[in-house]
Structure formats: C-alpha cells, structure tokens
N, C-alpha and C positions, 0 to 999 in steps of 0.2 A: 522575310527574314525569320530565322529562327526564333522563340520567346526565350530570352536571356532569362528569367527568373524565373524558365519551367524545370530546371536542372539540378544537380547538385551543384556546391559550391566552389568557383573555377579555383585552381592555383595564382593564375596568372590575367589579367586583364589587359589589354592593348585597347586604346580608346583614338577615336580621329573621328575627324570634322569628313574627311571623304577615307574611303574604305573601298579598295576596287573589289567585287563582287562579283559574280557571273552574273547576276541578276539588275548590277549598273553601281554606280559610284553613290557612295552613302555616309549619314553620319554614323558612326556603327562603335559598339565595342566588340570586339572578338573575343570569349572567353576561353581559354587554354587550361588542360588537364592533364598530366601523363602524357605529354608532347602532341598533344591531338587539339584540334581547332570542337570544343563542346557546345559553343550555343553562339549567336551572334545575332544581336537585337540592338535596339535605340541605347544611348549610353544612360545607366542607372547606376546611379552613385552610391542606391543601399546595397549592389552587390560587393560581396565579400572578395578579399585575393587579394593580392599586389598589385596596382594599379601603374600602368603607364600611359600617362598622355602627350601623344602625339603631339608637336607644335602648328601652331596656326598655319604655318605655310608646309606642312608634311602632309605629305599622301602615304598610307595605309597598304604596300604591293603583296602579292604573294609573291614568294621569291621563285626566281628566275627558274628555269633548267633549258642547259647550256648541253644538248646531244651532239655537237661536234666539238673534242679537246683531247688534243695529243699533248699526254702529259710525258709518254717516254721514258719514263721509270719502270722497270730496271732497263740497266744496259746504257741509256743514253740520258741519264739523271742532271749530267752537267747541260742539257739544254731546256730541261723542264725537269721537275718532279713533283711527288705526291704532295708536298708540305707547302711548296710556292705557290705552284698552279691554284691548290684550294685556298689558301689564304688570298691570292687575289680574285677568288671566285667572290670570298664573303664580303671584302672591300667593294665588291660590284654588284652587290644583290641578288648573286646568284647562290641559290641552297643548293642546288644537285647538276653534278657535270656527270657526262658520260665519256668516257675514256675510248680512245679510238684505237683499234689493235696493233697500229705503226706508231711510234717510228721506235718503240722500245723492242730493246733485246732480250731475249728471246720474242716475235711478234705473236701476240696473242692468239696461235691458228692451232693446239691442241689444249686438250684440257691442262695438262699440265705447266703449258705458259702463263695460264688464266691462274692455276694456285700462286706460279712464281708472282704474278703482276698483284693478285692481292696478298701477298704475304709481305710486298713489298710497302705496298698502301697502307695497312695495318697498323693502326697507330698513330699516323702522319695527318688524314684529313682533317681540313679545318669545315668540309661541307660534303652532304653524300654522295657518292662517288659509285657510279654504275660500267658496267663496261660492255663495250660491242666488241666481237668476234670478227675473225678472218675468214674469207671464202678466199681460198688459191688454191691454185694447182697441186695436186697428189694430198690435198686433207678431206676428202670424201667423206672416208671414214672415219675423221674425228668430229664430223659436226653435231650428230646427234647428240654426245659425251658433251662437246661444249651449250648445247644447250639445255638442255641435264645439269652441269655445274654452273647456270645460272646467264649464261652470255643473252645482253638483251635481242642482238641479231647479229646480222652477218655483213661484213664489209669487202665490197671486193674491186677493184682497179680494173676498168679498160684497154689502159695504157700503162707505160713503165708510171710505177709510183713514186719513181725518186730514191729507191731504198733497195737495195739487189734479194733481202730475205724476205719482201714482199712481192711479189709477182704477180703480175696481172691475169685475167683469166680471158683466154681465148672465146669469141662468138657460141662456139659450140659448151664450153666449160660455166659457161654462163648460163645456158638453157639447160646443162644438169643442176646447177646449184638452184636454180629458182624452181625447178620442179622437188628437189630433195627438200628445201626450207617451205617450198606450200605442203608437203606433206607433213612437214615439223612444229608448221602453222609458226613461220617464225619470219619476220622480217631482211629484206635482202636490200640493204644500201650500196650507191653505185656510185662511182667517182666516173662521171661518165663524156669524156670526150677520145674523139673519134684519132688511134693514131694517124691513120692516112692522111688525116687533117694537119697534123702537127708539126713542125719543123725547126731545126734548131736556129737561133736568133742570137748570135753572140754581139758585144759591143755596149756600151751607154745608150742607145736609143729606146726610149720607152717604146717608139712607134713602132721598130723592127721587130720586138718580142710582145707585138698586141698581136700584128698580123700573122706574128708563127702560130697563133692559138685563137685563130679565125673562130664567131660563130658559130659555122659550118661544123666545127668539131663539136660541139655540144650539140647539135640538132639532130649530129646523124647517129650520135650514137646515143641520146635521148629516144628516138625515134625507135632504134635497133632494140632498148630495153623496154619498150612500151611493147611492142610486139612480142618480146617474150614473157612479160608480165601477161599479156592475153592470151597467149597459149597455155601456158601452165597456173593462170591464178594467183600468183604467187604476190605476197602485197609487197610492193618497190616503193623504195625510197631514194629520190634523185639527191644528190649531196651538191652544195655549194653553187646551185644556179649562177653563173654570171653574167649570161645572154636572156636579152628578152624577145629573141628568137625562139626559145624553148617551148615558150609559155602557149599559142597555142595548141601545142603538141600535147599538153598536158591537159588543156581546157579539152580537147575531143579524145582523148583516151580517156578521162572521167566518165564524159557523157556518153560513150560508148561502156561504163561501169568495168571499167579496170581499174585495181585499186593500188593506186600509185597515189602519193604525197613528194611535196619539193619543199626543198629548203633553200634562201639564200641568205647572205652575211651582212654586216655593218657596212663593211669596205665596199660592197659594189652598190650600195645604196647611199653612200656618205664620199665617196674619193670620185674621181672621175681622170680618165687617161690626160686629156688635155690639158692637167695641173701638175703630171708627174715628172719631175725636173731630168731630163740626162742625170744617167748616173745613179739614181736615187734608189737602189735596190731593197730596200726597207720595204717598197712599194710592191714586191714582187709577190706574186702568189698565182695560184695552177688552178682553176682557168682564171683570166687574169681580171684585171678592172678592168672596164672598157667606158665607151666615150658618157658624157656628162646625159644625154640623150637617152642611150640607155638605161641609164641609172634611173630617168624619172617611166621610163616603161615599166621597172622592176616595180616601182612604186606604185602603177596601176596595178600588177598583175599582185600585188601584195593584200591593198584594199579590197581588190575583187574577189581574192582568195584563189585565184590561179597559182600562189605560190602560199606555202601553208606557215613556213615561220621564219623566224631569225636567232640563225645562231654564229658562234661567234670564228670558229674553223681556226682557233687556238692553236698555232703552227709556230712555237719558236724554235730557235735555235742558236748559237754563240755567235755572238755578233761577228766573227772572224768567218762563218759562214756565210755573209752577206753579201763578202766581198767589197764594202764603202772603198776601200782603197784603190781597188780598179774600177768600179761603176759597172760592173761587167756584168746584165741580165742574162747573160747565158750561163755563166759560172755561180750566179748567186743561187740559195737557198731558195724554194719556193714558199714562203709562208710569213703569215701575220700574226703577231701576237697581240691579242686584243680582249680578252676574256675581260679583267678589268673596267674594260671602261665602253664596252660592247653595250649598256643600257645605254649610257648619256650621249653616247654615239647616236644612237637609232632615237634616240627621244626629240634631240637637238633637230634632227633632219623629220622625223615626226612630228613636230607641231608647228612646225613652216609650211605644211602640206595640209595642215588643218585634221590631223590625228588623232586621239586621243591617247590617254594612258591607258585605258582600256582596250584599244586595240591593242596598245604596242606588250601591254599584259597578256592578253591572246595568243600575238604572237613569238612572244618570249618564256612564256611562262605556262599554260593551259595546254595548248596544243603541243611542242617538246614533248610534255609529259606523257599526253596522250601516245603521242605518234611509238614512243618507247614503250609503254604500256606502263609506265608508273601511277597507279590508280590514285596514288594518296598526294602526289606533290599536283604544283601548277594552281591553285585557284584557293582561294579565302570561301573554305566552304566546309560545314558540319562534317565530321569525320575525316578529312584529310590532317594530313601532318601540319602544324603552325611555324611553317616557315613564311617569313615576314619580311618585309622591307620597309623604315622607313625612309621615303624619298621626298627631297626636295626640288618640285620639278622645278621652281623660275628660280633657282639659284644655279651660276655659273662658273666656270673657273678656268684655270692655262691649264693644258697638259704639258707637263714638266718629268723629265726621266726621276726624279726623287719623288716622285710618290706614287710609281708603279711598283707594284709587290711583286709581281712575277720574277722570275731568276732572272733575266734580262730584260733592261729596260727601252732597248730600241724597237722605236712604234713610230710608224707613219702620220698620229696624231699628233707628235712632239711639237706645242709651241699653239696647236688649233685650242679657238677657247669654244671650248663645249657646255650644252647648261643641262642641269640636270645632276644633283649630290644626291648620295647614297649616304644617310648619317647614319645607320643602324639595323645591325643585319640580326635575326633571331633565325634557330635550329631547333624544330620542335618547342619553342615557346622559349628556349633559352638564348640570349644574347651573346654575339660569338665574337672573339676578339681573336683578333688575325694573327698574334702573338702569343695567343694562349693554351688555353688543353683542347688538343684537337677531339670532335667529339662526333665529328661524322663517320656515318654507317656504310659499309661497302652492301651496295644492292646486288639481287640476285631477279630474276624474271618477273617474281610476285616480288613487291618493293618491303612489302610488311616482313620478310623474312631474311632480311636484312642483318648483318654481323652488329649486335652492338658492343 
C-alpha cells in the first residue's frame, strides 16, 4: 500500500477495518483530494482531513460500473430517465452507468443523437454517466464522428431488437462494422442470438417462451461473431450471456487470442426457469433465464473467468408494457429492471458459492471499467476517482416496491430477502444523496475529460 503520511494533507479521509483493494482486503484508510483516491496506507489518526469511519460490520467497495443501462431519455423518459435511473444507481453502489443507444428517441446512431442524449442528461445525474453508440444499418458514415464525440463503443443487434428505429445488422453488415471499429480501434458489443433459432411463443407459459429462444441461438450466433472478430481483429464484446453453452466458445476463441470479452447479469445467475410462475411476465427478458442447472455453469464459467463480468441489462419499462394482466410472454416487454439491487442480488448468490467480495468487486466494478476503457473508476487504488461504497455484507433485508428508486418499481425480486445493504455511496470523495444536487459527469472515451 501506498505510505499515507508521504503526501500532502487529504481533504477527506475514509477509514475501515477491510478496504477491497487490487492487492486483497485490508485495514486501510483511503486519503481523498480534488475527488482523487491520494495515498492509501494503515489507519493514522495524526493525519489531518475529515475523517470518516466506516462501521464495524462495513466493507470499504469501490463503486460499481454498471456497462449495460437503457435509461431511454429523450424520447421514452416515461420508462426510465436520467434523474431516476442514477439516483437508483447511487442507492446500489454503483458510481458510473453507461447508457445503451436504445431504446431512447432519437437512438443514439449519429453524432447528433449523442448531443441530444447528453444535453438531455445534463444536469439530472446523480452518478457518471457514459454512453455506447449504435452500429445499424445505413450509419457507416457516422461512426467515426460518434467516436470523435466521445461514444465508448458500438452496439449492434443480430436479431429484431424489440424497437423498429433500431435494426439489426445483417452477417455481412456486421463483418463491415467490425472491420471499420478495429480500424477506429473501438469496441464492438453484440446482442447476439441467432434469428433462425428464434420463434414466437405467445401465452402464460414460461416453458413455451424458454424454448422459443433455445441455447442453440446464442451458440450459433456467438460462434458467427467469434469468427468475425478473427477475421478482422476487432475487440468483441458478447452482451447478456445467458447460456452456458456459449462459454466454451469463448474459452477457445481466447486461446486461439481473439480478443473477445462476455458479460452476463444478476437474473441468470440469481432466478432460474423452473421457479417462474405462468403468467409472471416481470420475468421476461431476451435471451431469457433458463433452467436452475444452468445458472450454476454460469457460475463456473464466471470464477473461471470464461465470462469477464456482471452487469445489470437495466431494461425498464411501464408496467402496462408487461402485460400482468394477460400473462402473455409473447406480448410482454422483454426486460429487467434491476440496476438498484444488482449488488445484493449477486453478493446473496456469491457467498453461497463461497465468493468473495473481492471477486464480486472484480466483477462488478474493475473489469466494467476496464472492458469500457475508463482508466480512473473500478478499483480503490492511487490516482483513480474515490468512488466508494460503503457496504454491509451480512446485513439483509425484503425487497419491497417502496424502496426502489427507479421510475418503476416492478422487479422480479419483489418479496425475495436478499443480504447485502448498501449504507453510503461517495462521487469523487463526496457523499451522494439520491435526492440531492446531482453532480455526476457525462464521460467521453478518456474518462478524465469528462463534462463537469
């Protein structure tokens, strides 16, 4: 560790008994300056600052980054927007979301949608706030401009995305875009299952709309983008794994050194098909849960590092798009909204498994950051930003719709008791209150150059 009293004199001190660290869990204080993490050594009570000490059963996180969050501001603000979505980012420890280029109106695919989307953000965040860009059909020519005006990378659909202004890009549309973004040296995320695979599934049966969205769809068209990631170079990023069918596919296009990353969510590590009741469309999300079996593969391929993190695939929408009233999976909305309580979700199912919070900090918080290129978030470490969490891991509680912040409060955890409180969220060294002056920065490619 750093020597706390080789330094100038911090602003702000953070003091605990355990401190996750890249270097292991510790008794540490963190000294804070100008919203930067400045010295971090044994706790020494002759240093100067304002002093906060952590409680006895508080763990010390860096805060979260959450790369998958459809906040849908402008255009479709009544199902998310900028003020909710980050307010319940801070309530869940998370310091920095990245904004996904659907399901808002105008969709994030020239530069000009990216001013609207942050002119719209401006002012509202309660935590920093980054955005990925669209790869579709006929914006060839706006990619370079969108990453020029800061887009962390490119997102683009296999299959119908749910959204008619977003379009998926054809086999071929897909081998120009990954060859344009390795030359832009920019990342290329893939919502990727196979439509040939896919089939429509209407009715209350959870069973009928698993099998519409078999596996087999993730593998082949996991497979289809490993191959064009090794053609062209281009660094791929699989979104929302939900098959643990994918995952050797990923272990040998590694080790063949194609530079692909995956991610998968809370829900397909926490929920399992064979608990989702007829009717329960709250459950619904593209690719979907699958069986309880699955979910502990996901968990090998997680520890192993076959899949690189967790994030949270933040997909609301007005509960009248859910369709509760007819049960009907085929008319329901596909998506979870779970940004909020996406730690105590994965911590709860993390330490059943014999995990630590260090991994689940890894995967939550380190790697995100990395995988986006944000140099300065993710890790409790000299010279990054002091974004901080503190958490109480053996504390637990009911999820209850009155204490989700999000615009909507229907969540497929309603009623599960989860362990793991989040008492204290900090933004650059200052403590952020989910009611209060919002004070989070809209990022651009280099994080340091940031709107403040």
């Amino acid at each position: 560790m750093t020597d706390a009293a080789a330094g100038p004199a911090p602003e702000v001190i953070i003091r605990s008994e355990r401190v996750i660290t890249p270097r292991g869990i510790v008794p540490a204080q963190v000294e804070i300056s100008s919203g930067k993490i400045i010295a971090i050594g044994p706790p020494d009570p002759a240093r100067g600052g304002a002093v906060v000490q952590l409680a006895a059963d508080e763990v010390l996180l860096p805060g979260l980054v959450d790369t998958h969050v459809h906040v849908n501001e402008p255009g479709r603000t009544e199902w998310e927007g900028f003020a909710t979505a980050t307010a319940a980012a801070a309530a869940g420890g998370v310091t920095t979301i990245i904004d996904m280029p659907l399901n808002s109106l105008p969709p994030t695919t020239d530069a000009a949608a990216l001013a609207q989307k942050r002119a719209a953000a401006q002012g509202q965040c309660q935590v920093d706030v980054g955005f990925w860009a669209g790869a579709v059909p006929g914006n060839e020519g706006e990619r370079r401009a969108l990453r020029a005006a800061g887009a962390l990378g490119f997102k683009s659909f296999t299959l119908d995305s749910g959204v008619p202004e977003f379009p998926p890009l054809d086999p071929d549309g897909l081998e120009r875009a990954a060859r344009q973004l390795a030359e832009l040296d920019s990342l290329l995320l893939v919502h990727a299952e196979d439509p040939d695979c896919v089939s429509a599934a209407d009715g209350r049966g959870y069973e009928a709309f698993l099998r519409s969205r078999p596996d087999e769809a993730e593998t082949r068209a996991v497979a289809r983008m490993v191959e064009i990631a090794r053609r062209t170079g281009v660094r791929l990023h699989i979104l929302h794994v939900s098959s643990a069918a994918v995952l050797p596919l990923l272990g040998a296009a590694r080790a063949d050194g194609v530079r692909v990353t995956a991610e998968t969510c809370p829900h397909y590590l926490a929920l399992a098909a064979e608990d989702v009741p007829a009717g329960a469309t709250q459950f619904k999300c593209c690719p979907p849960i699958r069986e309880r079996a699955n979910a502990e593969l996901l968990w090998e391929g997680l520890r192993a590092g076959m899949l690189d993190c967790v994030v949270s695939d933040h997909s609301p929408c007005p509960p009248a798009l859910k369709g509760l009233a007819s049960g009907d999976f085929g008319g329901a909305w596909g998506g979870i909204a779970s940004l909020q309580l996406a730690l105590p979700v994965v911590w709860t199912q993390a330490r059943e498994r014999g995990c630590t919070l260090a991994d689940v900090a890894g995967w939550m918080a380190a790697v995100p950051a990395s995988i986006a290129g944000l140099e300065t978030k993710g890790a409790i470490e000299v010279g990054r930003d002091a974004d901080l969490v503190a958490f109480a891991p053996d504390e637990s509680f009911a999820v209850s719709p009155d204490m989700i912040v999000h615009r909507h409060k229907l969540t497929p955890y309603a009623g599960q008791r989860l362990t793991g409180v989040v008492r204290r969220t900090w933004l650059r060294g200052r403590g952020v209150d989910p009611g209060g002056e919002p004070r989070g920065r809209l990022l651009t490619r280099r994080e340091d150059r940031g709107d403040g």
